[in-house]
N, C-alpha and C positions, 0 to 999 in steps of 0.2 A: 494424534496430537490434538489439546483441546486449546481453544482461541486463550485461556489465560497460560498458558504455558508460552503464548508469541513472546508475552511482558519478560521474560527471563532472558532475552536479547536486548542488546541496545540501541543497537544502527540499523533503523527505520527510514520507510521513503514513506511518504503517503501520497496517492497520486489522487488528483481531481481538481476541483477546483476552491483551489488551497488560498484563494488570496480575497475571496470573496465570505466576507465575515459572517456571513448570514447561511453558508454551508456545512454542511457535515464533514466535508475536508478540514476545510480551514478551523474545526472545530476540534477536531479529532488531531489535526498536526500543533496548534496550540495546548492543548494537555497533556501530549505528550513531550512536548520542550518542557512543559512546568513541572512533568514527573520526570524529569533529567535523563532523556533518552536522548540520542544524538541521531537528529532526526531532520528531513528535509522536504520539501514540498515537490512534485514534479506533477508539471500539466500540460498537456502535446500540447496545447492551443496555445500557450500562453507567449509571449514579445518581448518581455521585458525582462530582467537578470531575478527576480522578485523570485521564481522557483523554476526549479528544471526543466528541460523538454525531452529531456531523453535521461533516460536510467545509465547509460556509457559517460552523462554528464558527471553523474555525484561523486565526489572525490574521497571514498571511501566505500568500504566491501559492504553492501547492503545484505543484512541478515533476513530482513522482516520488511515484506513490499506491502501496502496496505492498501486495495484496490477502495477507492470511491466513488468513481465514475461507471458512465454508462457501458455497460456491458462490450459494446459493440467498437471503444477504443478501448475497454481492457481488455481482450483479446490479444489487442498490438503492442499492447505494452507487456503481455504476458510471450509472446512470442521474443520480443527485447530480453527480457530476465532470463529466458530460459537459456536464451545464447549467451548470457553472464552468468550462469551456474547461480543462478538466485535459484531457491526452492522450499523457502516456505514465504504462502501467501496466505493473508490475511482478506477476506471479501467479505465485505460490510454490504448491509440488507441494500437491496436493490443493486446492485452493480455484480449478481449471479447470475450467471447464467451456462446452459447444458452445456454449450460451447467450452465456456473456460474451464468449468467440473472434467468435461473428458479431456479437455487438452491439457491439464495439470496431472492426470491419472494417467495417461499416456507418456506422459515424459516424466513421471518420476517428482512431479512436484506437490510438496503437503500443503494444501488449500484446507483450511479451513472458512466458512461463515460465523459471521461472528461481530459486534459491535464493539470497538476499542472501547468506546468511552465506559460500556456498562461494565469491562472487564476492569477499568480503572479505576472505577468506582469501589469498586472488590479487595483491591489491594489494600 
């Protein structure tokens, strides 16, 4: 599967830090609300009801997880999905790592690399 073929789903999580304006989360989860995806924000760290903490949060069958974050809690967040039969992931540059490659190839889940924003641009 190639990263513009995620866009033919619609229910998207983007995970990172989605609420900070000046990130590639939060950049990447507003264009994808604009390009009429139904679509949510999840960030372990986060306190406040503003975006999710957990992937068991979002109230709807996530098609398409969009990893943003640093490697080392997407791992945890990919361990989460896997035990929700999520299985296709989207990793945007810097948030790859050998880790998550083998652990996606291990259980069955299609990992792509790949930047949403430049596949939107495309459309």
């Amino acid at each position: 599967m190639k990263a513009n073929e995620f866009l033919e789903y619609k229910n998207w999580v983007v995970v990172g830090d989605v609420l900070n304006r000046l990130k590639y989360a939060y950049k990447i989860l507003s264009s994808l609300k604009e390009g009429g995806f139904n679509v949510v924000g999840l960030n372990p760290s986060v306190i406040n009801d503003e975006a999710y903490k957990r992937l068991s949060d979002v109230p709807y069958k996530i098609e398409i997880l969009n990893l943003c974050i640093n490697p080392d809690k997407g791992i945890k967040i990919l361990q989460e999905a896997h035990q929700l039969k999520i299985d296709k992931i989207l990793i945007q540059p810097g948030a790859e790592s050998a880790e998550i490659l083998d652990f996606c190839r291990i259980n069955g889940i299609q990992a792509v690399e790949g930047c949403t924003l430049v596949e939107l641009r495309k459309r």
